[in-house]
C-alpha positions as CSV (number, residue, x, y, z in Angstrom):
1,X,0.0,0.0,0.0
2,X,2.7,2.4,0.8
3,X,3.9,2.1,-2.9
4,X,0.2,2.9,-4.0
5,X,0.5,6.0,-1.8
6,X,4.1,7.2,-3.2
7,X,2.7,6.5,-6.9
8,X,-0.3,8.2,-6.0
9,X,0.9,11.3,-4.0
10,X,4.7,11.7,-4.0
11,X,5.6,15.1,-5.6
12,X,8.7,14.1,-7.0
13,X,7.6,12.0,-10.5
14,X,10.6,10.0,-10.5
15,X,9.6,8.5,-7.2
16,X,6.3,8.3,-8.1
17,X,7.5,6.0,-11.5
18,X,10.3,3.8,-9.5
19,X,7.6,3.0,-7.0
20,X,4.6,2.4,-9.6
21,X,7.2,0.3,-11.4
22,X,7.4,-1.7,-8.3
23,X,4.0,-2.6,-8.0
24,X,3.5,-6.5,-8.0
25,X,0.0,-6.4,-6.7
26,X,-2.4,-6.8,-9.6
27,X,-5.2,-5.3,-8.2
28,X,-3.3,-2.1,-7.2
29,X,-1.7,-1.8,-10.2
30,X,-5.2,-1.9,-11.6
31,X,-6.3,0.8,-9.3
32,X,-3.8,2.7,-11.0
33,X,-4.1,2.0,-14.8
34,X,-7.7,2.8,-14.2
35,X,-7.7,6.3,-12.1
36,X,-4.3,8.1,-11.4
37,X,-4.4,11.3,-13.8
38,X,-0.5,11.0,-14.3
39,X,-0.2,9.6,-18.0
40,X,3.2,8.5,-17.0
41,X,1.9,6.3,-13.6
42,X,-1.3,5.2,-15.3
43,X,0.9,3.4,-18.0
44,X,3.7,2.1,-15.9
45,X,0.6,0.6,-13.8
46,X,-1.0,-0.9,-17.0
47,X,2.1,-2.8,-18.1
48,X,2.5,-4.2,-14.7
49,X,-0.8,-6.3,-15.2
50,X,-0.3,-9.7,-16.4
51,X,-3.9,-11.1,-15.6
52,X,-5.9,-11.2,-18.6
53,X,-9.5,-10.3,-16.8
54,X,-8.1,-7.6,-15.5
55,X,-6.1,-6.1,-18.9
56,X,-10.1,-6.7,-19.9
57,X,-11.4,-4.2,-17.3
58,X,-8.7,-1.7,-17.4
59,X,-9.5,-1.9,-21.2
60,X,-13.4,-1.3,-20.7
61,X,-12.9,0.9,-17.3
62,X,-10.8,3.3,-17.1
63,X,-11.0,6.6,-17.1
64,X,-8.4,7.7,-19.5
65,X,-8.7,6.1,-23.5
66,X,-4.6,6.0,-23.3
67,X,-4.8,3.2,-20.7
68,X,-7.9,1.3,-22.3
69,X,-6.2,1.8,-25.6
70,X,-2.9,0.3,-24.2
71,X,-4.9,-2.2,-22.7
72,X,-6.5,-3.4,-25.7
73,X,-3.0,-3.3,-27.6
74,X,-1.3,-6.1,-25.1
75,X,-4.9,-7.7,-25.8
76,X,-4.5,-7.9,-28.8
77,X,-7.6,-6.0,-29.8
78,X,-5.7,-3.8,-32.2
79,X,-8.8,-2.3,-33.8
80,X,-10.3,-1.5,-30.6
81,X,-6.9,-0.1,-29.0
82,X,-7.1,2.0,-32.8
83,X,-10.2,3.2,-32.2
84,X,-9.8,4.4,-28.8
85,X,-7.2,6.9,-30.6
86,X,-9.2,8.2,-33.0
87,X,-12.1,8.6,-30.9
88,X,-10.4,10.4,-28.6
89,X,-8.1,12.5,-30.5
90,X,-8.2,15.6,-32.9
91,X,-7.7,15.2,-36.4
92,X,-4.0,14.4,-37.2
93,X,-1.4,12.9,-39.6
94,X,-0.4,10.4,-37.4
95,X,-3.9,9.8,-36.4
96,X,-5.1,9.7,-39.1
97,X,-2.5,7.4,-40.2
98,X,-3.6,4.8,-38.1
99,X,-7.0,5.4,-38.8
100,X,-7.0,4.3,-43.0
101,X,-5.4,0.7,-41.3
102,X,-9.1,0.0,-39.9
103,X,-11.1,-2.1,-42.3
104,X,-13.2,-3.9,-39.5
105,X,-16.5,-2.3,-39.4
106,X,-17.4,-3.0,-35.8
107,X,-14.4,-0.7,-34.9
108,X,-15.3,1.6,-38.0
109,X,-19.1,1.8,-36.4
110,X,-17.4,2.7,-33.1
111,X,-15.3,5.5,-34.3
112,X,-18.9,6.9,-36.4
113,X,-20.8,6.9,-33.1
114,X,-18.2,7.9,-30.8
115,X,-15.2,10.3,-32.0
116,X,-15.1,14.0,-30.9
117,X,-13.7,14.8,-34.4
118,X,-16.6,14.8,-36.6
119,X,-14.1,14.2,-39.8
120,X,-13.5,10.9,-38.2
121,X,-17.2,10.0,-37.9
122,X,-17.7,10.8,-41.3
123,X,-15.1,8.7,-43.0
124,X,-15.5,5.9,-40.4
125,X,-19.0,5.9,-41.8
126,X,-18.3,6.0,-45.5
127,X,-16.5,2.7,-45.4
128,X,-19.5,0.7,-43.3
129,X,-21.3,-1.4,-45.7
130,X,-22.8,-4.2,-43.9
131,X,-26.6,-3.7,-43.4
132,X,-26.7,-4.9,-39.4
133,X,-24.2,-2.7,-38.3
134,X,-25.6,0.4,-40.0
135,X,-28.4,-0.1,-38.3
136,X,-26.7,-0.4,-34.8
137,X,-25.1,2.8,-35.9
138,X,-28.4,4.2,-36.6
139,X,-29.8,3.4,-33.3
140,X,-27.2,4.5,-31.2
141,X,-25.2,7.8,-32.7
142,X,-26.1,11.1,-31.7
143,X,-24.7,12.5,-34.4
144,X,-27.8,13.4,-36.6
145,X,-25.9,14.3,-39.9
146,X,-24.3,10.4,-39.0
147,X,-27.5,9.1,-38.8
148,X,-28.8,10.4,-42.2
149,X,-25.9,9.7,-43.8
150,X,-26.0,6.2,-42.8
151,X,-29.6,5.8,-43.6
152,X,-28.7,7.1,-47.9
153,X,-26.1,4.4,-47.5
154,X,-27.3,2.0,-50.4
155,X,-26.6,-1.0,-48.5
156,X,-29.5,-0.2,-45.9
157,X,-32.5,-1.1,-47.5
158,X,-34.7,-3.6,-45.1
159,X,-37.9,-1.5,-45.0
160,X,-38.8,-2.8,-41.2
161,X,-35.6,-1.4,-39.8
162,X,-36.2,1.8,-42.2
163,X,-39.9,1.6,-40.5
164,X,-38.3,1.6,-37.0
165,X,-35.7,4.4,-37.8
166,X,-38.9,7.0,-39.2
167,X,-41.0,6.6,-36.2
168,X,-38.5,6.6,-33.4
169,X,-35.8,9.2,-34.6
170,X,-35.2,12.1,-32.6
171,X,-34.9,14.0,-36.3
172,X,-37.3,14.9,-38.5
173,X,-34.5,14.7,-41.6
174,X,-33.7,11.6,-40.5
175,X,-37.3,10.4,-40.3
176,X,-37.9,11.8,-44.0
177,X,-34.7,9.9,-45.6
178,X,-36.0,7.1,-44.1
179,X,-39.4,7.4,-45.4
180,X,-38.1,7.9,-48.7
181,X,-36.4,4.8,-48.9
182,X,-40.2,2.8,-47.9
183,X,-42.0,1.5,-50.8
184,X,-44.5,-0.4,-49.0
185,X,-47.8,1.9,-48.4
186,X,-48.8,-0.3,-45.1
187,X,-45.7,0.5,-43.5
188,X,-46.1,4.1,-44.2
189,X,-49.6,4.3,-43.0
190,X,-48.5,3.1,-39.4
191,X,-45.5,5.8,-39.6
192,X,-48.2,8.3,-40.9
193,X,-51.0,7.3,-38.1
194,X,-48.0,8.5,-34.9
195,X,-46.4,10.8,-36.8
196,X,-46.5,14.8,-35.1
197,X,-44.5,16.8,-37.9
198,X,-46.8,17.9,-40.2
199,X,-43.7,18.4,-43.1
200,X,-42.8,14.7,-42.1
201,X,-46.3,13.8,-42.7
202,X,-46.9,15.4,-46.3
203,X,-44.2,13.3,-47.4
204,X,-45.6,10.2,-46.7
205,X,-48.9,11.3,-47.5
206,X,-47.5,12.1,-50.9
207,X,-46.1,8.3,-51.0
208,X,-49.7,6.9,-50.0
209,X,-52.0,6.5,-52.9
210,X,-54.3,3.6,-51.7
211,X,-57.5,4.6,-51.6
212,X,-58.2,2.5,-48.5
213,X,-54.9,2.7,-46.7
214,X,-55.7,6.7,-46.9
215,X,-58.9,5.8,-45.3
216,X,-57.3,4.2,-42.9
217,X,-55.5,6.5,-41.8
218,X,-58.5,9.0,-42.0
219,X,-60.5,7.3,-39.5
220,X,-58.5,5.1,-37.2
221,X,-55.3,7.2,-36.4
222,X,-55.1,8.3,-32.6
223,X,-53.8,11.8,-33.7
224,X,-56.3,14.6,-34.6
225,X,-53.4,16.6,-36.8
226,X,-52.5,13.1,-38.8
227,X,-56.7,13.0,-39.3
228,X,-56.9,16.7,-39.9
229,X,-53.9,16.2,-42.9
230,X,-55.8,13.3,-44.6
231,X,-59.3,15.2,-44.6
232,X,-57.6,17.6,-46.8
233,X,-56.4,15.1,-49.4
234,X,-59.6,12.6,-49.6
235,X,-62.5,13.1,-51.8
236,X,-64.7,10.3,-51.1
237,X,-67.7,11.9,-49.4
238,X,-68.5,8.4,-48.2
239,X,-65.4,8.6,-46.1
240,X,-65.6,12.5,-45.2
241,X,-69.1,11.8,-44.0
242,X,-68.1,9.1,-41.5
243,X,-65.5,11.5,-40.7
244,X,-67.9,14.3,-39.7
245,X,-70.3,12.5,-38.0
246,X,-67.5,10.3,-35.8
247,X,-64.6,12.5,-35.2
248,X,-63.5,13.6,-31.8
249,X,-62.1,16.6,-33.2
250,X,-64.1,19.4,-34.0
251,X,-61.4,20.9,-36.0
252,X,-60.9,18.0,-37.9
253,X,-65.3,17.7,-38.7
254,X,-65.2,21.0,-39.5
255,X,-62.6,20.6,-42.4
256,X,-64.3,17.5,-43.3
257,X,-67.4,19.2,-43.3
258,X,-66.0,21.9,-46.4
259,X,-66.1,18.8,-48.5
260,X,-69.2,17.8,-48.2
261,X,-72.2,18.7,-50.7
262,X,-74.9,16.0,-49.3
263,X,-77.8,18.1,-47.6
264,X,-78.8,15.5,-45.7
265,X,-75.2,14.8,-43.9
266,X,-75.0,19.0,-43.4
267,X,-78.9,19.4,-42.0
268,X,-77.7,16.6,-39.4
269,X,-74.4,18.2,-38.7
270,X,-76.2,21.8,-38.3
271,X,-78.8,20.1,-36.0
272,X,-76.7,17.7,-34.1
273,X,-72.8,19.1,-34.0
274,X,-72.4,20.3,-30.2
275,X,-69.4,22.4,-31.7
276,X,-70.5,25.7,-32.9
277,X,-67.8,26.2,-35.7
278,X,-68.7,22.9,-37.3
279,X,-72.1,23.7,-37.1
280,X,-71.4,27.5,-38.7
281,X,-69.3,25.6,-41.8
282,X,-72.3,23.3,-42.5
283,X,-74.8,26.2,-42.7
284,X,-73.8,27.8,-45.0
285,X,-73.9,24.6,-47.3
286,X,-77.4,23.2,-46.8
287,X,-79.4,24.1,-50.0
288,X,-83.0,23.0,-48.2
289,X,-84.6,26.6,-47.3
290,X,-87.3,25.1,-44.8
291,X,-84.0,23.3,-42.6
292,X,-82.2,26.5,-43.0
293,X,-84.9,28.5,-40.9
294,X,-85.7,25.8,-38.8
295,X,-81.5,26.4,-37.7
296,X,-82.2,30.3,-38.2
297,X,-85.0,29.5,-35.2
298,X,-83.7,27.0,-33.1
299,X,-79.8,27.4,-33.1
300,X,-78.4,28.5,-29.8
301,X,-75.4,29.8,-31.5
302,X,-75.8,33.5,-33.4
303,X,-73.2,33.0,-35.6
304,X,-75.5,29.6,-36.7
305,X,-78.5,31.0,-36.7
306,X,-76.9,34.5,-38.6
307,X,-75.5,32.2,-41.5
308,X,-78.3,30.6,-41.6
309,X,-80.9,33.6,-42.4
310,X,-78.3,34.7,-44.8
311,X,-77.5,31.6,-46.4
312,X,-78.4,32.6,-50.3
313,X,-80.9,29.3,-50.5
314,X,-83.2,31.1,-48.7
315,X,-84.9,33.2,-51.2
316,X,-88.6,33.2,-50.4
317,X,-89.8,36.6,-48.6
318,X,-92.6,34.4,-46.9
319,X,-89.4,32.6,-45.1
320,X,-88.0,35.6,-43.9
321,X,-91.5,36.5,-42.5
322,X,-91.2,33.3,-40.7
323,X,-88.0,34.1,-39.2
324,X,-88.8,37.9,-38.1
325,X,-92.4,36.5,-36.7
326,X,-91.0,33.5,-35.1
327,X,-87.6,34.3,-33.5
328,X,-86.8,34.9,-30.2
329,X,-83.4,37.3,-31.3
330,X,-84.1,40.9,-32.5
331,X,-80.7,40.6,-34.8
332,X,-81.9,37.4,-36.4
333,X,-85.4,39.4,-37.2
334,X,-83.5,42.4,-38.5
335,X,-80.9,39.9,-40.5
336,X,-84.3,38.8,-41.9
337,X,-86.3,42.3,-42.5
338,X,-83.3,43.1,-44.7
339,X,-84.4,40.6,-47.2
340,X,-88.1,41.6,-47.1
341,X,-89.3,44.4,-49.4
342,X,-93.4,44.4,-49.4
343,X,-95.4,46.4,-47.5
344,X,-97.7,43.3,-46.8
345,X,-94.9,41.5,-45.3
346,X,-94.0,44.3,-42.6
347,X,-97.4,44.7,-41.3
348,X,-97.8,40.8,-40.9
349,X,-94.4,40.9,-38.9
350,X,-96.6,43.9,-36.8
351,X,-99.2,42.2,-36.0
352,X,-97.7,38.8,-35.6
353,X,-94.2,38.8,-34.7
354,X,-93.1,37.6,-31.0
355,X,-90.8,40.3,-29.9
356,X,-93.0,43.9,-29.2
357,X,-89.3,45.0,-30.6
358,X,-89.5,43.5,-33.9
359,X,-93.0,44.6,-34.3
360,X,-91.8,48.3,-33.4
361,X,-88.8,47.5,-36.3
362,X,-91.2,47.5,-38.8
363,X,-92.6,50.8,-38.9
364,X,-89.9,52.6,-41.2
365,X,-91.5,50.3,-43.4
366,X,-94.8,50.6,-43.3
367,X,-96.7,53.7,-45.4
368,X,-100.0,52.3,-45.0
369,X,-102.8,55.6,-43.5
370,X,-105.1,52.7,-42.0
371,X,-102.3,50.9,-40.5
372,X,-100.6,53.7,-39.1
373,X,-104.0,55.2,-37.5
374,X,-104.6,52.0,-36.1
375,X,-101.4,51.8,-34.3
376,X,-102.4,55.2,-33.1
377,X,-105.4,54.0,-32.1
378,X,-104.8,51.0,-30.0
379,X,-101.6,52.7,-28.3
380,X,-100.2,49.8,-27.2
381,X,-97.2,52.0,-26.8
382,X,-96.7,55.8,-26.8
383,X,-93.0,56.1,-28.2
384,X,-94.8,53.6,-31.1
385,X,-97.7,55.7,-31.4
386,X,-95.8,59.0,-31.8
387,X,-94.0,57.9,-34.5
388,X,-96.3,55.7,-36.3
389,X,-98.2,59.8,-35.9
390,X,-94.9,61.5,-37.1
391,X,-95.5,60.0,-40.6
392,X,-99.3,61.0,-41.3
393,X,-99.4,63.9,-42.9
394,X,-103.2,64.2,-43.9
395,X,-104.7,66.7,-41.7
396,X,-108.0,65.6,-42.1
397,X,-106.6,62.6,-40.3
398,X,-104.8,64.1,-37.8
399,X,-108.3,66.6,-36.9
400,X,-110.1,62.6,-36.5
401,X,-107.2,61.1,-34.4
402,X,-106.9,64.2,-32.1
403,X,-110.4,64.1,-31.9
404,X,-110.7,60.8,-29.9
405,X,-108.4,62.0,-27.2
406,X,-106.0,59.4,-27.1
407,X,-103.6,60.4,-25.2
408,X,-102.4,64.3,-24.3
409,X,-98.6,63.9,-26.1
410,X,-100.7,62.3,-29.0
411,X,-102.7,65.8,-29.1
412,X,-100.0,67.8,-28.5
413,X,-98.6,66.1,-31.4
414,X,-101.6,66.2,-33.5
415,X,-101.7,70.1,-32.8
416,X,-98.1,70.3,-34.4
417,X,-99.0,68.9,-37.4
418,X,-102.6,71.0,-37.6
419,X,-102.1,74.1,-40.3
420,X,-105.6,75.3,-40.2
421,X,-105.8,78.4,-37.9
422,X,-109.7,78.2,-37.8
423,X,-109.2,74.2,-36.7
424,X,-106.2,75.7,-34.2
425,X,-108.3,78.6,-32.5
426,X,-111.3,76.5,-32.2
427,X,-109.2,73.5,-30.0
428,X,-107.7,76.6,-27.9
429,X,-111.2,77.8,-27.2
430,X,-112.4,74.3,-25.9
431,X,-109.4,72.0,-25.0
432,X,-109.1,71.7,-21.2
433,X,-104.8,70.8,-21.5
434,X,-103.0,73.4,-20.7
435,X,-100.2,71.5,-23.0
436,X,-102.6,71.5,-25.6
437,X,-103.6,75.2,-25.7
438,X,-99.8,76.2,-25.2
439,X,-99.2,74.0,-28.7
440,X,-101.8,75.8,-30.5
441,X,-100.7,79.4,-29.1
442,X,-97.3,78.6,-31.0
443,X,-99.3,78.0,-34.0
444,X,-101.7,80.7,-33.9
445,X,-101.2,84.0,-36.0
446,X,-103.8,85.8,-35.2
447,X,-102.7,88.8,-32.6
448,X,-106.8,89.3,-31.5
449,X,-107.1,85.5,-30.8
450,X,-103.7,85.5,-29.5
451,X,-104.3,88.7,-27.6
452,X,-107.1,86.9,-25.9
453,X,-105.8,84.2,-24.8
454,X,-103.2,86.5,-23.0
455,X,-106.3,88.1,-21.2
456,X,-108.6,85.5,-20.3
457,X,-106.6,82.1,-20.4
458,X,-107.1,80.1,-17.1
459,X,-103.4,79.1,-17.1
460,X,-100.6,81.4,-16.5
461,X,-98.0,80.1,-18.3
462,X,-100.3,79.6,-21.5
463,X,-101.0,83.8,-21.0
464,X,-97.2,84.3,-20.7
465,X,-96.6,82.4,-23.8
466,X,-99.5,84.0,-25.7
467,X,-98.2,87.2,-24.6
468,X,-94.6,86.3,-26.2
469,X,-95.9,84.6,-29.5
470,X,-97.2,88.5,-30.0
471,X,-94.5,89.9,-29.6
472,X,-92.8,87.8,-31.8
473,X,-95.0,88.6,-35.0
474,X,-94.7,92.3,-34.4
């Protein structure tokens, strides 16, 4: 042990060397060969082991490639003491000397998947051939450029191993090459079905032109982007249907969906879908007017029910009567007033239509004298009233509607449309509102009527106002 300790620790180097030199203990000298940092000591130790198991672990142990290499050497494992060389060593003459002597391709695969100078790797790799050990290589090198490389080599061409390297690589460049190199379309479509890289995926796709391999992949892959992919590139509306009626993926029934021309497949989609986008897409598609307001009534989406009263297949006005009459969404009624252009059809939507606001929508499009007066007339609402009022003009009809005393703002404005001064002054003389009078004072020309109204008027402010009206026509 004591020569151990002056090997190990001495800080004179020539002691250290006499006394590793000295070592006859195996195991020690071992010990050594495998961890002293000295280059010197480490070998000394190394060439003091005679047993064969241990030259064996010093060659697969230690720390340092110059022992294991050594090691190997009195082995006589030449290739693998070579390889520890090149492996661990920078690119050099004598290196590289040693290196062109190599022609075993277990040793060349080592130096491809393990040598810090990538120029190494490289031309280790270039003089592989044999099929097994380029797969090993494959399979173990974290070099990717390595890995491609060795995938292009000509003499790698088993299509289960190429199989294995596309769906278990790390790289997607290394997936593609190997994809490239796969003629059989089964193969592919398992690759295809786990496959995340969307760029990886077009390729194969592009290599797939089975019909029902494509379907396969359509329906049965686990991943919704792989599903998503193939909706894009399969026509059969068979298939697209299943698609959009099975999916998981609402993404993926919604672009299925786009493809799809068969009314019945879309009404049961619109109805049925409980995503709203996929509903939306199939929408706009159904050609069958009395489905599409059905959805414009029933949807609880407003996108839905908006594409749906605007979906062009909709062309009768008495369906957009339907809608505005039937709907429980002012924005869906209004969507449909814009399609409606008869008279006929607006007051059906005012006497019939659910919402008191779509029936107040209607009146900027409703000219009708006896349907205006009878909107006056039943006064459901005032604000309605005064405007279905604003746009009579006949005074002979406004004399008759003030005349029943509706309301006071309805008089007042009834005495603001009133021109005649004879049917004015006869209303101030007998009309008991204050409000009213004051409207017809503001009327009035005459400075006698007006004069004595400024007299004799019960109400105050109706005098003042009487007494300012004159002054302004003097």
């Amino acid at each position: 042990m004591q020569l151990k300790e002056i090997a190990m620790n001495s800080k004179n180097r020539n002691e250290r060397a006499v006394a590793a030199n000295n070592i006859t203990n195996q195991y020690v000298a071992l010990d050594l060969a495998k961890n002293v940092k000295d280059r010197a000591i480490r070998l000394i130790a190394a060439n003091k082991i005679e047993d064969e198991n241990l030259l064996w672990d010093a060659a697969e142990n230690s720390n340092f490639y110059d022992v294991r290499s050594f090691a190997y050497e009195r082995l006589g494992e030449n290739n693998k003491s070579i390889a520890e060389v090149v492996i661990n060593e920078k690119k050099s003459e004598h290196v590289t000397e040693i290196f062109n002597k190599v022609e075993d391709e277990e040793t060349l695969k080592d130096i491809a998947i393990n040598a810090k100078d990538k120029k190494y790797r490289k031309e280790a790799l270039e003089k592989i051939h044999d099929e097994e050990i380029l797969s090993d290589l494959i399979f173990n090198a974290n070099d990717k450029v390595i890995r491609k490389n060795a995938v292009l080599k000509d003499s790698l061409t088993n299509e289960d191993t190429l199989k294995k390297i596309a769906m278990t690589d790390s790289d997607s460049e290394v997936r593609i090459a190997a994809i490239n190199k796969i003629s059989n379309e089964d193969k592919l479509v398992e690759i295809a079905k786990e496959e995340d890289n969307a760029k990886v995926r077009n390729i194969i796709f592009e290599k797939i032109t089975d019909k029902e391999l494509q379907k396969n992949i359509a329906l049965n892959s686990g991943k919704s982007d792989v599903r998503l992919d193939m909706v894009k590139i399969i026509d059969d509306e068979d298939v697209l249907s299943q698609i959009v009626l099975n999916d998981e993926d609402s993404v993926v029934r919604s672009e299925a969906i786009k493809k799809i021309d068969d009314d019945e497949i879309l009404i049961k989609v619109a109805k049925t879908d409980s995503d709203r986008f996929t509903r939306q897409t199939a929408v706009k598609k159904i050609t069958d007017s009395n489905q599409l307001v059905g959805i414009a009534l029933n949807d609880d989406d407003p996108f839905v029910r908006s594409h749906a009263v605007s979906n062009p297949n909709i062309t009768s006005e008495d369906d957009f009567v339907k809608i505005a009459v039937n709907t429980d969404y002012e924005d869906i009624a209004l969507e449909a007033m814009n399609h409606i252009d008869s008279e006929d059809a607006y007051v059906k939507i005012l006497h019939e239509a659910k919402l008191e606001s779509v029936r107040k929508d209607t009146l900027d499009n409703i000219d009708d004298l006896k349907v205006l007066v009878e909107i006056i007339l039943a006064n459901k609402d005032l604000e309605f009233s005064l405007k279905a009022l604003n746009k009579i003009d006949n005074e002979e009809v406004i004399i008759k509607i003030y005349e029943q005393n509706i309301h006071e703002d309805i008089n007042v404005r009834c005495i603001s449309k009133i021109r005649s001064q004879k049917q004015l002054t006869d209303i101030l003389q007998s009309d008991k509102s204050w409000r009213v009078r004051e409207a017809c004072v503001k009327k009035i020309v005459s400075i006698k009527v007006l004069k004595d109204v400024s007299l004799n008027d019960e109400n105050e402010y109706v005098r003042n106002v009487a007494k300012n009206r004159i002054k302004s026509l003097k």
